[in-house]
N, C-alpha and C positions, 0 to 999 in steps of 0.2 A: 201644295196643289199639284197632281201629279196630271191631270187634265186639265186642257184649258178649254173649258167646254164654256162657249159664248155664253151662253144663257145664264154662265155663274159670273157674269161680272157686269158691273155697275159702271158709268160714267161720270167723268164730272159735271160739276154742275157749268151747262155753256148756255150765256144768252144768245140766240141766234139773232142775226142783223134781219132776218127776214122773217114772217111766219109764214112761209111755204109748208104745203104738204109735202110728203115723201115723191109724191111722184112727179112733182115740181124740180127739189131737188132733184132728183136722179136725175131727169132730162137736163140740168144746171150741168152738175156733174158731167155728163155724157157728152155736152153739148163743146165744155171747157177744155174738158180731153181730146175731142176731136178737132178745135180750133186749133191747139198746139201742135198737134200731131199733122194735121196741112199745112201748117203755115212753116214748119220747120221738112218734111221730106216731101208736099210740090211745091211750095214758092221758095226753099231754099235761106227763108227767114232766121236770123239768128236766135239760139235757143233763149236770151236773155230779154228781145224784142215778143217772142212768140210766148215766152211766160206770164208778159205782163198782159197781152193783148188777152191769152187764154183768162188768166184772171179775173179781167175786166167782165169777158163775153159771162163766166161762172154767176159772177154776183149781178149781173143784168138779167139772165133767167129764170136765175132764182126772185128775181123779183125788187133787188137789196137796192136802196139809192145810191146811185152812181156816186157821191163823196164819201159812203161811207163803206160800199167797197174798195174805195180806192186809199181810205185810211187801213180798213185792213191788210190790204198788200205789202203798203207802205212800213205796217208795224210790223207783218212777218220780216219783210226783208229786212226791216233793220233790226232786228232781234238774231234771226239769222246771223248776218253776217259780221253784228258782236259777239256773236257764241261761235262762230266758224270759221268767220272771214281770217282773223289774226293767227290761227291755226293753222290757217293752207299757208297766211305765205311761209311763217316757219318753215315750214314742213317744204314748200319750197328751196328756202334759204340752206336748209340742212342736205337738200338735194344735190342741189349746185355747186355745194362744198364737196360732197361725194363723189361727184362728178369730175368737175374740175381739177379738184388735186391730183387725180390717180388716184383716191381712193377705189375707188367702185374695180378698178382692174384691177388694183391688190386682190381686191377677194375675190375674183374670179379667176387670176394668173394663179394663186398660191391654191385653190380648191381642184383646179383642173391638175395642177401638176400632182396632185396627190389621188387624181382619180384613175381607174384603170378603164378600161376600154368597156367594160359591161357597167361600171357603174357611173358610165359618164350622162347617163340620163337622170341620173338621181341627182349626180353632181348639180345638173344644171337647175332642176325643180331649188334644191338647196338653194344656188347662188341667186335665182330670181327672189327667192322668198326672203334672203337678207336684204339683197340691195333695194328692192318691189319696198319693204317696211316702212323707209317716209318718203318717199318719191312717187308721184305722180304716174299712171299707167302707161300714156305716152313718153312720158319723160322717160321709163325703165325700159318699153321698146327701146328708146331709139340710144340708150345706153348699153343695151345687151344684145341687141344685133350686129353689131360686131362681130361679138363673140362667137355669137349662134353660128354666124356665117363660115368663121376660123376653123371652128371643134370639127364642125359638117363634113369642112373639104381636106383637111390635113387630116382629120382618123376618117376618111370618107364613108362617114355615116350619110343614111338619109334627112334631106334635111328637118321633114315632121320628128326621126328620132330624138332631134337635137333638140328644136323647136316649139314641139308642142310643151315639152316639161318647162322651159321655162315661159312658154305666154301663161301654165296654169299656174305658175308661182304668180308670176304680177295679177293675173286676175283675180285669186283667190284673195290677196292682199288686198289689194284695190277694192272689191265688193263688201269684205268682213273687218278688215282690220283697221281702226282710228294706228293713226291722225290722216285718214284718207278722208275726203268731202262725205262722202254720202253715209258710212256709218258717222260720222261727227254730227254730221245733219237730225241721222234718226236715233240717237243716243240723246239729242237736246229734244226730238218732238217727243219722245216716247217719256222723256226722265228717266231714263236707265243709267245705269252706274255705270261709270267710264274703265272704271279697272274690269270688273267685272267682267263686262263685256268684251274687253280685250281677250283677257284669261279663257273665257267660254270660246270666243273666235279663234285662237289658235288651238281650243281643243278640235272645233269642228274645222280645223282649214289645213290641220297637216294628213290627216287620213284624204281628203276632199283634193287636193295639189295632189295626193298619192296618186289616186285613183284615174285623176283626168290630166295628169302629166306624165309621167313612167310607164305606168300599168298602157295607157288609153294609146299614148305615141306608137305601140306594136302595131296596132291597128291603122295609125293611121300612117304609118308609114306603107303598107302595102296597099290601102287605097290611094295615096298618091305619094308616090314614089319619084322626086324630083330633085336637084342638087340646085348648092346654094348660088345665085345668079352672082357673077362677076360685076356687075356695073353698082350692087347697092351695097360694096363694102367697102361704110365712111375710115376714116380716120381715127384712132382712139386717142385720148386725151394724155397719157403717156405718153406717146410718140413724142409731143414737145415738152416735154418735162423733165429734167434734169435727175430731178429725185422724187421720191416719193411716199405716202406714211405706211407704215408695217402693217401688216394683216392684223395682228391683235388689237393693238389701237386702234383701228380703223371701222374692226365691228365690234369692238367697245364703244367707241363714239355713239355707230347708228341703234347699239342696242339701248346706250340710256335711258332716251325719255320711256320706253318698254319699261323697263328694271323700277324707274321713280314712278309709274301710273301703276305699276301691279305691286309695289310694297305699300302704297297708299292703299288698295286692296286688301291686302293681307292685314292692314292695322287695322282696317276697317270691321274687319270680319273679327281678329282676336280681342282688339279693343272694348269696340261696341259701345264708346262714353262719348258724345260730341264735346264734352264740354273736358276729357282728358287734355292733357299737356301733350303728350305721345300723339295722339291724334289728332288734335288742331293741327300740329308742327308736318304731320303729313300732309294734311288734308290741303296746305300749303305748299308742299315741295311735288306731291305726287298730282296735281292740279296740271293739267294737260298746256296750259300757258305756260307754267314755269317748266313745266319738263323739258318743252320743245324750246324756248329760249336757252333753259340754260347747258341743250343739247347741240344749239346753235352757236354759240358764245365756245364751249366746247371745243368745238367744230373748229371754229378758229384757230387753234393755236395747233389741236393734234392732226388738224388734216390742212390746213391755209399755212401753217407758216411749218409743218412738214414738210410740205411740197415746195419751200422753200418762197413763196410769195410774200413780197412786202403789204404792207397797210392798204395802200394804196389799193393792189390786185384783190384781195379780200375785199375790199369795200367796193370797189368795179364786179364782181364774181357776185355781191350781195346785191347788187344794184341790177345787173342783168336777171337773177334769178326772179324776180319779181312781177315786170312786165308780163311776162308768155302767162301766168295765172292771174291777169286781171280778169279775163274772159269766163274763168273759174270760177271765181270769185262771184261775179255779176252773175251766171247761170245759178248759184249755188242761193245766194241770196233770192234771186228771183224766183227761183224753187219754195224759198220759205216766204213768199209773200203769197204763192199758188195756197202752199198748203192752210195759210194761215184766212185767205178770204173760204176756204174748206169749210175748217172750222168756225169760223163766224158766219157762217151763212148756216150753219147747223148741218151740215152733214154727214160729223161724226156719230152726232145724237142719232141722224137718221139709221144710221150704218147698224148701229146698237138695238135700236127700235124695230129694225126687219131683222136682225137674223136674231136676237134673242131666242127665238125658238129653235133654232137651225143645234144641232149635233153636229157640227164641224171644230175643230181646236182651232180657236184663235190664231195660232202659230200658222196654222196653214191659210187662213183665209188669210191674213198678210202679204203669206208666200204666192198665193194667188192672185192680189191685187197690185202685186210689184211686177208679177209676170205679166199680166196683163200690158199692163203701164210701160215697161220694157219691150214690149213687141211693138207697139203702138207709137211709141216715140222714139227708141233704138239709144236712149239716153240714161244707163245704169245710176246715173247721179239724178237726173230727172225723176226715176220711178223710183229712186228709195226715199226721195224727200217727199215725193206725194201720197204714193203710199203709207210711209209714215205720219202725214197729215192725215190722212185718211181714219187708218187706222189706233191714233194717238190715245183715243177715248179706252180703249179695249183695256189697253195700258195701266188703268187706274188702280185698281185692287188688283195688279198682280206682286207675286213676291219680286226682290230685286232680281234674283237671279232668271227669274219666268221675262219681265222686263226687258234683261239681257237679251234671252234669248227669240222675243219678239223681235228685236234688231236683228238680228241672224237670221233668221227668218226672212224679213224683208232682203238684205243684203244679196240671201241665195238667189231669191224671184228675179232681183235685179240686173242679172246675169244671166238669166235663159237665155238660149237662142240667141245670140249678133248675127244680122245678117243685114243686108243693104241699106238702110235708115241707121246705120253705127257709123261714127268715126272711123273707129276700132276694126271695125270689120275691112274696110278699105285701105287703113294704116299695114295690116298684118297683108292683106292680097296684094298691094305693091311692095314691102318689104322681101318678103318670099317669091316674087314671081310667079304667082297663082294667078289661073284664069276662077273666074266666081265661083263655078262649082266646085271646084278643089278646095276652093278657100270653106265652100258651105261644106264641105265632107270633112274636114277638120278640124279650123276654128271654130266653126257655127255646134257641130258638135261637140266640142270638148266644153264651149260654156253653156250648153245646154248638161253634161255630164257633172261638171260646177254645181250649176243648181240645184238640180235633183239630187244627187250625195250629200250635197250640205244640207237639204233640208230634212235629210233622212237620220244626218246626225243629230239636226236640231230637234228632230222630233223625238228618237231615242235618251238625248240626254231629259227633254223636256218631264221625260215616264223615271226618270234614274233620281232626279234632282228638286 
């Protein structure tokens, strides 16, 4: 299918909790979207409180009885966050080991010293996009500003030169690439294949980093033109470290669970037998649990007892990394209980029902209803798991790889524009020393640049593949 033109795809078959008309729902919908979206930027409500309350307000105007909207939430989020929750903390856990040890400065000390003065913008998109790979988008800030701050003022670059390529490294991570939350999220709403969709997101996320980190930073270095401030450059985790693990082992570590989800891919594709030996034996090791475990396990000995730390610091190092993502976890789950009173209140049916006629690709209406979703809430992980609720149905009769790139699609939307209602957006303007406009002349455009080039890839490959 080289079109994903709505009108050629079917849904599944869903009982709605309600039998509202379409324009019931939609006021449901509209109504659900806009509780969240108050209740989290003017009363300052937290995102995991304002999902379940938005929920609740969805399935009461749709009309749904109050216990059986509230079992539907109930069953997204725990469905969720058995299919996600034990992913983040990994994914977590493998962080805080990269972190901690000297890892993560190995691969940025040993890349920078091999970079020359013109290619230290690349250097840096590069080192964000290894160490960005299981780590958390805050978590990779506040791990590579440091750096960003060092590069800036000792080759006294600008610091957008520095800066912009690697916030596009973690962003483009963070929106496209598992074992991040919100593609894990819409990889389980849509049923998309986990390799797959890896494979297809680093094809679309290394030209897409290209373009809104190296290429884009020219730019935005001559709109603001600013050095890196003295007072926000922390400590890096070397500093107390004695020793620490070698550059190759250290992005062999973080590339495994990568290498065991895309050769479960590969057998998948040559295989093609569920019931082979060859592919069972993958479909077990390249399984995103055992990958991040036993990248985690890993983890322990080539980066925890590298860096010279006993049992003890490893299992305190495991113990700390877990907390700071309980928050994650609750938003993340609370995300699949939105999306899931969605779908049982029959809105995907709806969705399908009005635009069947509509001459739009799939792909894009996705990417449209994540951007939406993202502008509205300023929550990337919020609008890929609702949209993906949203959107689930479209999902049905496409090919794996069309599936795929449904997730991508979403992930792009997810990403427009940060600006005032982000975490993210206020993370990077106090990092940098940007007054808001600067911040919007830069960050706010480079992930709106994000969006729009991924979804231009996604649409190109969608006509190739």
């Amino acid at each position: 299918m080289t079109h994903l033109s709505v009108e050629m795809l079917a849904a599944d078959a869903i009982e709605p909790i309600t039998s509202a008309g379409h324009a019931q729902l939609g006021i449901a919908v509209l109504a659900g979207i806009a509780v969240i979206v108050l209740l989290i930027t003017k009363f300052k409500l937290h995102a995991f409180l304002s999902l379940i309350i938005g929920s609740l307000v969805l399935g009461a105007v749709a009309g749904a009885p109050l216990d059986k909207a509230i079992a539907s939430f109930s069953t997204g989020l725990g469905t969720t966050v058995a299919g996600t929750g034990v992913l983040i903390a990994l994914g977590a856990v493998l962080g805080r080991l990269l972190a901690d040890s000297g890892g993560a400065d190995q691969i940025v000390d040993t890349i920078l010293a091999k970079a020359g003065r013109r290619a230290m913008p690349w250097a840096m998109v590069l080192i964000a996009g290894i160490v960005g790979l299981p780590i958390f988008f805050e978590v990779g800030i506040v791990l590579l500003i440091p750096v960003v701050l060092l590069v800036a003022k000792r080759g006294n670059f600008s610091l957008m030169r520095i800066g912009i390529p690697a916030l596009a490294g973690l962003s483009v991570m963070h929106g496209l690439i598992p074992p991040h939350p919100g593609p894990l999220a819409a990889i389980d709403a849509v049923k998309a294949n986990l390799g797959v969709t890896l494979a297809l997101g680093v094809v679309v996320a290394v030209p897409t980093a290209i373009i809104a980190g190296p290429v884009f930073s020219r730019y935005a270095a001559r709109w603001v033109d600013i050095q890196p401030p003295e007072k926000m450059v922390p400590e890096r985790a070397s500093d107390d470290l004695h020793r620490r693990p070698g550059f190759g082992i250290t992005v062999a570590t973080v590339l495994l669970p990568v290498v065991m989800m895309l050769a479960k891919a590969l057998v998948d594709i040559v295989v093609d037998d569920p019931e082979h030996t060859v592919q069972r034996v993958f479909d077990v090791v390249g399984s995103p649990l055992i990958a991040l475990l036993t990248a985690v396990l890993v983890a322990m000995f080539t980066l925890g007892r590298a860096a010279g730390f006993t049992r003890g610091r490893i299992a305190t190092t495991v113990e700390k990394s877990l907390g700071p993502i309980a928050g994650v976890v609750l938003i993340v789950g609370a995300g699949g209980g939105f999306k899931q009173t969605l779908v049982d209140s029959g809105v995907g049916q709806m969705i399908l029902d009005v635009s069947r006629g509509w001459h739009i690709s799939a792909l894009l209406l996705a990417w449209l209803i994540a951007v939406a979703i993202r502008l509205a809430t300023g929550s990337a992980t919020v609008a890929t798991i609702s949209a993906a609720g949203l959107v689930g149905p479209l999902a049905a009769d496409l090919s794996t790889t069309h599936a795929a790139l449904l997730v991508l699609a979403i992930g792009c939307g997810s990403l427009f524009f940060s600006h005032v209602n982000d975490a993210g957006f206020w993370l990077v303007k106090e990092y940098f020393g940007m007054n808001v406009g600067q911040t919007l002349k830069t960050w706010s455009v480079m992930e709106t640049l994000i969006s729009v080039v991924g979804i231009g890839c996604v649409l190109l490959l969608s006509l190739v593949l």
